[in-house]
C-alpha positions as CSV (number, residue, x, y, z in Angstrom):
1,X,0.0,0.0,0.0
2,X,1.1,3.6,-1.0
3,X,1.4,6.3,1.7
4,X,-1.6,8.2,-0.3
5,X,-3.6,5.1,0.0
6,X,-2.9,4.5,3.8
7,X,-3.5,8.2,4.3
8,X,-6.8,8.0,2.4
9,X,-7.5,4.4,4.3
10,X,-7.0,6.3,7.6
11,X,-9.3,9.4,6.4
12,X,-11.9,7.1,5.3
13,X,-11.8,5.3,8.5
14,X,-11.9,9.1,10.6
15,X,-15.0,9.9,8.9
16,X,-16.6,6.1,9.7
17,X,-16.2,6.7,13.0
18,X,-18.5,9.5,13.3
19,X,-21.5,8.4,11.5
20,X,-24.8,10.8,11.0
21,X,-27.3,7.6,11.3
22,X,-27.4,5.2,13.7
23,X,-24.3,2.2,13.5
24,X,-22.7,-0.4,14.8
25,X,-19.6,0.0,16.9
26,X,-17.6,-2.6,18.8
27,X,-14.2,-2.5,20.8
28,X,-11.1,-1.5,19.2
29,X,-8.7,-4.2,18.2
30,X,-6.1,-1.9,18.7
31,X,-6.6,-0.5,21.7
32,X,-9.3,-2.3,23.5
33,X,-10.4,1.2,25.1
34,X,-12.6,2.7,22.7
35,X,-15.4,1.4,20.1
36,X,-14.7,1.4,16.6
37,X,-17.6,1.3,14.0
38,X,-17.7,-2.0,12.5
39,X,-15.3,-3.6,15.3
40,X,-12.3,-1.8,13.5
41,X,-9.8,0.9,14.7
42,X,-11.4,3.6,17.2
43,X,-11.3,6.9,15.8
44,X,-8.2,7.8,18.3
45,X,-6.1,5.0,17.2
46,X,-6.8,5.7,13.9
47,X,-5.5,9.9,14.5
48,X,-2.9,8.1,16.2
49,X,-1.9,6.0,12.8
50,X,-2.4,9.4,10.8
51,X,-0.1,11.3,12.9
52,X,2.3,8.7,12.2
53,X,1.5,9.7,8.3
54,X,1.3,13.1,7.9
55,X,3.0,14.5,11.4
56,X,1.0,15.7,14.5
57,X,-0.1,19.0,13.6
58,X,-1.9,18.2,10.4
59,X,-3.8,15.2,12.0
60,X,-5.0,16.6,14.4
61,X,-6.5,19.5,12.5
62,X,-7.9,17.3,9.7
63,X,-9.7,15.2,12.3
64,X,-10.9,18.1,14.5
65,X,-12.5,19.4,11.2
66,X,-14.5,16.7,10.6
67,X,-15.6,16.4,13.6
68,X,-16.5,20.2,13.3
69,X,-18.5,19.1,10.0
70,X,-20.2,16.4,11.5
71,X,-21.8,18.8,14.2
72,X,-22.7,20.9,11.4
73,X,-24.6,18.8,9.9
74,X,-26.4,17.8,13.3
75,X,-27.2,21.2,13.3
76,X,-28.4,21.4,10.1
77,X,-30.7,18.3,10.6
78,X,-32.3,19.8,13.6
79,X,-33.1,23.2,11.9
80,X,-34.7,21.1,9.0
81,X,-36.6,19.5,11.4
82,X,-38.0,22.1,13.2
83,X,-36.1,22.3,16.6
84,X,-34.1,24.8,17.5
């Protein structure tokens, strides 16, 4: 596997962690702390394996984004549906 595709493996596995419906989530192999959707890596180990990837910095910003965007869109949903 490249480094783009591990980076883009870890991303992809960022943004399953936070779903906007309703999943499945089981302990983390990795860690055995935290729940991971699907049974796979928690969203902390997998910023952990990113950090590794891209350096510290730039990690944590992209996952602190899409965390940002996920609340967004909670927010959006609610306004759609009518509370406040």
């Amino acid at each position: 596997m490249t480094k783009y595709e591990r980076v883009a493996e870890l991303q992809h596995i960022l943004w399953r962690n936070l779903p906007k419906y309703p999943s499945t989530f089981a302990t983390c192999p990795r860690c055995g702390e935290h729940a991971g959707r699907g049974g796979g890596l928690c969203f902390t180990c997998a910023q952990a394996e990113l950090r590794k990837e891209i350096g510290k910095s730039l990690a944590d910003e992209y996952a602190r984004r899409i965390q940002w965007v996920r609340e967004l869109e909670k927010e959006i949903d609610e306004k759609i549906q009518g509370n406040p």
